[in-house]
DSSP file (Angstrom, degrees, kcal/mol; ACC not computed):
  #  RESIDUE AA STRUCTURE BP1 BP2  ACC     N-H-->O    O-->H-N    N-H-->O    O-->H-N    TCO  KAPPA ALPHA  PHI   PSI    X-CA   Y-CA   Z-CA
    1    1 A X              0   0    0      0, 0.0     5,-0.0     0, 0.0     3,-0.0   0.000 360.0 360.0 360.0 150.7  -28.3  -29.4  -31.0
    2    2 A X     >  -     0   0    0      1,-0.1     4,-0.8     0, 0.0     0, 0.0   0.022 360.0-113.8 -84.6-160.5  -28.7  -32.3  -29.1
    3    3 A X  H >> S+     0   0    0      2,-0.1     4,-0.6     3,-0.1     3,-0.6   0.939 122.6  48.5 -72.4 -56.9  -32.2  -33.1  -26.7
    4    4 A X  H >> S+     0   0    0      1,-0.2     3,-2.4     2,-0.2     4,-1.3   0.856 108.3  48.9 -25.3 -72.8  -30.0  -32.9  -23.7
    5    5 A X  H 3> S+     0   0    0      1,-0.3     4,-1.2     2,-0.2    -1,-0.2   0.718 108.9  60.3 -64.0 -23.5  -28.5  -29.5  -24.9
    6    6 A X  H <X S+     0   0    0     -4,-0.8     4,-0.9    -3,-0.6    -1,-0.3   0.653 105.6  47.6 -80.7   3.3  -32.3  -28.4  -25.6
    7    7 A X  H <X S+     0   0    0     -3,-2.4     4,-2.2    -4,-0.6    -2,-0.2   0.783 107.0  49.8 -85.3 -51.5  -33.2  -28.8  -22.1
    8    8 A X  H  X>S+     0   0    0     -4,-1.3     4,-1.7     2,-0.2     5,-0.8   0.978 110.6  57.0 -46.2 -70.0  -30.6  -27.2  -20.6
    9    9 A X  H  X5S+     0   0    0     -4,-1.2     4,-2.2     1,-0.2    -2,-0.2   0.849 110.1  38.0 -18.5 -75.0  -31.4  -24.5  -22.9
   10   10 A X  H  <5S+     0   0    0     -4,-0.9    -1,-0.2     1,-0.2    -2,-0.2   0.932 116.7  55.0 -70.6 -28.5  -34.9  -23.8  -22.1
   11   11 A X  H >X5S+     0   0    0     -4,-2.2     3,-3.0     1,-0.2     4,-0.9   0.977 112.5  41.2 -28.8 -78.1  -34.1  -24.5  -18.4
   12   12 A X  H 3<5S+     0   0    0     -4,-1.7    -1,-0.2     1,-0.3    -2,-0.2   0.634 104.4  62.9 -44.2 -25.4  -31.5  -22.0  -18.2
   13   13 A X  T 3<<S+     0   0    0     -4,-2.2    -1,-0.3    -5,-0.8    -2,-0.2   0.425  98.9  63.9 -93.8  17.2  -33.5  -19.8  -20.2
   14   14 A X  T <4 S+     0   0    0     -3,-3.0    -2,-0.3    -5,-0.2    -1,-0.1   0.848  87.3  86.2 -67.4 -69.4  -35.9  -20.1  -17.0
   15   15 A X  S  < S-     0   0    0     -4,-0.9     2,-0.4     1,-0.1    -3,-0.0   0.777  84.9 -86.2 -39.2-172.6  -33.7  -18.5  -14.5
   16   16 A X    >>  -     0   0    0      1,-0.0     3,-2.0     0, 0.0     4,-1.9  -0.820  41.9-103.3 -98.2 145.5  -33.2  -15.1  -13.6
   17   17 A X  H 3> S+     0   0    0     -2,-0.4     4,-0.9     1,-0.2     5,-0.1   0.564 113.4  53.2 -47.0  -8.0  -31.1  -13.0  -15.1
   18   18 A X  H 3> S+     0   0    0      2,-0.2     4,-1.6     3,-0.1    -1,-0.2   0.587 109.3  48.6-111.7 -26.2  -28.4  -12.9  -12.9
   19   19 A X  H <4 S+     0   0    0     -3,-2.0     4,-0.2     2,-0.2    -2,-0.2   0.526 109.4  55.9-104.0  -1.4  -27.9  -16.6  -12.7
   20   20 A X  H  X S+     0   0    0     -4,-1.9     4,-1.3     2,-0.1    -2,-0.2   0.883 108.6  53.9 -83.2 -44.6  -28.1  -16.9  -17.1
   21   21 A X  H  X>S+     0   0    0     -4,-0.9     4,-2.7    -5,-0.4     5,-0.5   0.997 110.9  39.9 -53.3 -67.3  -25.2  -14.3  -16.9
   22   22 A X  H  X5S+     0   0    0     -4,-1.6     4,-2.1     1,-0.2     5,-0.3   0.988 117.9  49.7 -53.4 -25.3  -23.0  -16.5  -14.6
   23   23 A X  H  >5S+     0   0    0     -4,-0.2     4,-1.8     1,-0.2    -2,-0.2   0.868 115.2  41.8 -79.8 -14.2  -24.0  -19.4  -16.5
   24   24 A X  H  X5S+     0   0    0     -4,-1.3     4,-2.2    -3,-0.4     5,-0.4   0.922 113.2  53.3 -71.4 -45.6  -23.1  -17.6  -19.8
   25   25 A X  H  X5S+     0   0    0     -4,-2.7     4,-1.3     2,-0.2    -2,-0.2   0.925 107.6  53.7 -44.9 -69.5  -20.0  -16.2  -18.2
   26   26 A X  H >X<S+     0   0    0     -4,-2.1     3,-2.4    -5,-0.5     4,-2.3   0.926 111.5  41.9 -47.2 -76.9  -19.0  -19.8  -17.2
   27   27 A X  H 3X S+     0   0    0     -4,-1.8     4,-2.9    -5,-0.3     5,-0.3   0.924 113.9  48.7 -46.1 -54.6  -19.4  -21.6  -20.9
   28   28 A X  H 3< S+     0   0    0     -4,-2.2    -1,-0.2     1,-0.2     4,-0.2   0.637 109.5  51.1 -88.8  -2.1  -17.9  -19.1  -22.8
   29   29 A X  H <X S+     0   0    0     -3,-2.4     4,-4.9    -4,-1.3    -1,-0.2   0.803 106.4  58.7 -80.5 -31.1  -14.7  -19.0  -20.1
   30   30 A X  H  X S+     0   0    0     -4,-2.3     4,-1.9     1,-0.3     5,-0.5   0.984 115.1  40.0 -59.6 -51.5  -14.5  -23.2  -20.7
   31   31 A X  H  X S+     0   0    0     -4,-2.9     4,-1.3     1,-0.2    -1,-0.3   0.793 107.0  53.8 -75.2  -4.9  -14.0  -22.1  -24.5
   32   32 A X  H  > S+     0   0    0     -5,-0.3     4,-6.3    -4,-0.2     5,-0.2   0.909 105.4  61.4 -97.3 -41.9  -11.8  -19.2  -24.3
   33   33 A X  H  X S+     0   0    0     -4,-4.9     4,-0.9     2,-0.2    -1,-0.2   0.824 115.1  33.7 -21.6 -55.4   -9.7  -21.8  -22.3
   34   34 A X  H  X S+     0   0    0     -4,-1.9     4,-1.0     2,-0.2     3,-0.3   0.868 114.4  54.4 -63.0 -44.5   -9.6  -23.9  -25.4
   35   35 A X  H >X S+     0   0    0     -4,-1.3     4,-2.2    -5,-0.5     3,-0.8   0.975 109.0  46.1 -67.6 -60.9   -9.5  -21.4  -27.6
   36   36 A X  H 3X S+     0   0    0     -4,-6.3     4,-2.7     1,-0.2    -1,-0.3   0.782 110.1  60.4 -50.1 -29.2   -6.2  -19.7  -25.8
   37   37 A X  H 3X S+     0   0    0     -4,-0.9     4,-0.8    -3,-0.3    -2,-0.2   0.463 110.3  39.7 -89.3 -23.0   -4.6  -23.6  -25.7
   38   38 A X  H <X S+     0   0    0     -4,-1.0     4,-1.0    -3,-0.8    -1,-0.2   0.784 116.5  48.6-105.8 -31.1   -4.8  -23.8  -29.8
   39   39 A X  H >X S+     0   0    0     -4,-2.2     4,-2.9    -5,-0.3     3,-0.7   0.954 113.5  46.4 -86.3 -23.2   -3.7  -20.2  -30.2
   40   40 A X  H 3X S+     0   0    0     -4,-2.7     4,-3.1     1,-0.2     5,-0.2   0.938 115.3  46.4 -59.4 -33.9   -0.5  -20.8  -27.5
   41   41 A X  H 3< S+     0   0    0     -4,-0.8     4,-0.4     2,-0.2    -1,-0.2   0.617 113.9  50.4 -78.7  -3.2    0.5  -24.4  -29.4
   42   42 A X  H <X S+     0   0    0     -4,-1.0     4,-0.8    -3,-0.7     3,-0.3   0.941 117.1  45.9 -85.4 -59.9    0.0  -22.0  -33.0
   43   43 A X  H >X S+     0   0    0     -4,-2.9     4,-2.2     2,-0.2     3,-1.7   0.863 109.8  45.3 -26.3 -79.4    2.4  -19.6  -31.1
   44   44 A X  H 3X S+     0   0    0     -4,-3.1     4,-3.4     1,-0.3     5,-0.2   0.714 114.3  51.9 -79.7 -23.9    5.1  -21.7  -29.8
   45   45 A X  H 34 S+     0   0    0     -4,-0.4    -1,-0.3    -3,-0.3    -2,-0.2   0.700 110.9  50.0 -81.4 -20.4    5.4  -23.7  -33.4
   46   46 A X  H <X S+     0   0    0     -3,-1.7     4,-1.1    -4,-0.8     5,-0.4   0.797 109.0  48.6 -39.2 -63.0    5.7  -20.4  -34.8
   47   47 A X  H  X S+     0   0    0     -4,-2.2     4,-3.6     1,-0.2    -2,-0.2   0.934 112.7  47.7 -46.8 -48.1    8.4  -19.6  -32.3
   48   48 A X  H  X S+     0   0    0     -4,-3.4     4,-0.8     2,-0.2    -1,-0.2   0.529 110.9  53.2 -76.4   2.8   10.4  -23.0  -33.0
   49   49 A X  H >> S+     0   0    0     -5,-0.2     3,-2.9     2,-0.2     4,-0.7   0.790 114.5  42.6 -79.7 -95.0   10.1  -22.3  -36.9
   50   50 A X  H 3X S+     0   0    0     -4,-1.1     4,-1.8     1,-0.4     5,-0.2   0.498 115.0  45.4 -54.6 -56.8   11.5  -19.0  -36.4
   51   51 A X  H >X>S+     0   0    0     -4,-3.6     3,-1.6    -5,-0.4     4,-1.5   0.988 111.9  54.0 -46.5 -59.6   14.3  -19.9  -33.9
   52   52 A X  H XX5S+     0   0    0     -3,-2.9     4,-3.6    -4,-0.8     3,-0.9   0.949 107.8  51.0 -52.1 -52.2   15.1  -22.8  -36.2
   53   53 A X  H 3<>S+     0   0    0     -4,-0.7     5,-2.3     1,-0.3     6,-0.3   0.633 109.2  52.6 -27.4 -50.3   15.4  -20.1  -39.0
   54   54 A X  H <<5S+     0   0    0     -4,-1.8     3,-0.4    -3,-1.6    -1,-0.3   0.593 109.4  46.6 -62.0 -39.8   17.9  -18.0  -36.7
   55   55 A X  H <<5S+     0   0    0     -4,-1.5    -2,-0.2    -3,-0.9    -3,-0.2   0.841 110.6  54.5 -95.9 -39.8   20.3  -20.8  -36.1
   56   56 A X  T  <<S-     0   0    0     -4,-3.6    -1,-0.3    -5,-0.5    -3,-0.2   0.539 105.6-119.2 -74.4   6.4   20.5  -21.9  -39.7
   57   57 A X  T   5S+     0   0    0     -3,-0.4    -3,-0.2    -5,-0.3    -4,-0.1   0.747  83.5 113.8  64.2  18.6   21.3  -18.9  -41.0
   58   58 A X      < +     0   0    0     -5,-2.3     2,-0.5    -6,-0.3    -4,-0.2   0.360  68.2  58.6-116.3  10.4   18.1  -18.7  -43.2
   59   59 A X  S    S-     0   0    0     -6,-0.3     2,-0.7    -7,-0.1    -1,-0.2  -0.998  77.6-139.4-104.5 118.1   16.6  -16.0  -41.6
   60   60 A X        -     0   0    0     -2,-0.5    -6,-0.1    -3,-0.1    -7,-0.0  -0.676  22.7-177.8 -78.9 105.1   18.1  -12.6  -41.2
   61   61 A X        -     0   0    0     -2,-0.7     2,-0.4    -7,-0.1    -1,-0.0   0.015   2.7-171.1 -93.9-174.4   17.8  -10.5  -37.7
   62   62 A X        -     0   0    0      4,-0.0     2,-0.2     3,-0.0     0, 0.0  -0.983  40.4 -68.1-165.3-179.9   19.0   -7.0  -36.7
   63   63 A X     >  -     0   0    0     -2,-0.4     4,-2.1     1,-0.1     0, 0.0  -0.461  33.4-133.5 -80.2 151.2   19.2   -5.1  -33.7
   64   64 A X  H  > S+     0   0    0      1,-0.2     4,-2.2     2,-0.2     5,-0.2   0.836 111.7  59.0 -72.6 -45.6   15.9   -4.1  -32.2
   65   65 A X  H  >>S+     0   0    0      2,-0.2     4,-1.8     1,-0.2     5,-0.6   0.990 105.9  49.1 -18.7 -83.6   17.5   -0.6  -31.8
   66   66 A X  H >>5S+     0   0    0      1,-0.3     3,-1.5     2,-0.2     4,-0.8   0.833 112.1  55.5 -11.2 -80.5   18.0   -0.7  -35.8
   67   67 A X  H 3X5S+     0   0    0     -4,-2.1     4,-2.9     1,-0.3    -1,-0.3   0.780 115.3  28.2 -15.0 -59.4   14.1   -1.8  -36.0
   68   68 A X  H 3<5S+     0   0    0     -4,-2.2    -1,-0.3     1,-0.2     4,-0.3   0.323 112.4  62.6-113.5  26.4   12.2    0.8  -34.3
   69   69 A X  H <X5S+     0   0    0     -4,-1.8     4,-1.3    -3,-1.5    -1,-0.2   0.580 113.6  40.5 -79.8 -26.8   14.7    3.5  -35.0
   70   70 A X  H  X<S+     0   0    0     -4,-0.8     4,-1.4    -5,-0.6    -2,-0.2   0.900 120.0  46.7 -93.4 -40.2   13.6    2.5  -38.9
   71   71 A X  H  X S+     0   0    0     -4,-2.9     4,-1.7     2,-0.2     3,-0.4   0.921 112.4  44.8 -58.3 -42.9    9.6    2.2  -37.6
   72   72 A X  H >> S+     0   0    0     -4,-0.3     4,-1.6     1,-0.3     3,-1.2   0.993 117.3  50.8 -92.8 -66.6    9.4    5.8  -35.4
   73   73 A X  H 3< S+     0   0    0     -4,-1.3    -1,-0.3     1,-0.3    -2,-0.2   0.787 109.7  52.8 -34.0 -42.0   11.3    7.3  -39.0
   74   74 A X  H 3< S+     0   0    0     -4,-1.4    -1,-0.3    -3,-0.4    -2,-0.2   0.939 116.9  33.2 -62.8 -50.9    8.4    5.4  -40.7
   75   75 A X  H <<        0   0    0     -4,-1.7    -1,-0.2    -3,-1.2    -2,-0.2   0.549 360.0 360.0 -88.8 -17.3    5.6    7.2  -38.7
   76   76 A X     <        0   0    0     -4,-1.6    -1,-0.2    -5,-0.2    -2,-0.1   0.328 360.0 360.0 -32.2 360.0    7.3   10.5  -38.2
């Protein structure tokens, strides 16, 4: 951790409780931000594999009927 980021620290670890909570609240939103942003571009490259897959003919689908007619049979 850097000196800066040990400063903050023990500042923040000054406060009152009510103003470490927002401040926790606050960082850990800044990452979740990120954190949703890597898992949507994992997602959507996922999607355009899959599509691609469909359109070649190298992936097989069925009807979604078909699907969870065969899943609710599964769990019965």
């Amino acid at each position: 951790m850097s000196t800066t980021a040990q400063k903050i620290c023990i500042e923040a670890l000054s406060l009152p409780r009510e103003s470490r909570t927002e401040i926790a609240e606050r960082i850990l939103a800044s990452l979740e931000d990120k954190a949703d942003s890597k898992a949507e571009k994992a997602w959507k490259a996922v999607i355009r594999r899959r599509r691609a897959e469909i359109h070649s003919g190298k992936a097989k689908v069925r009807p979604a009927e078909d699907v969870m007619r065969d899943a609710m049979h599964a769990i019965a």
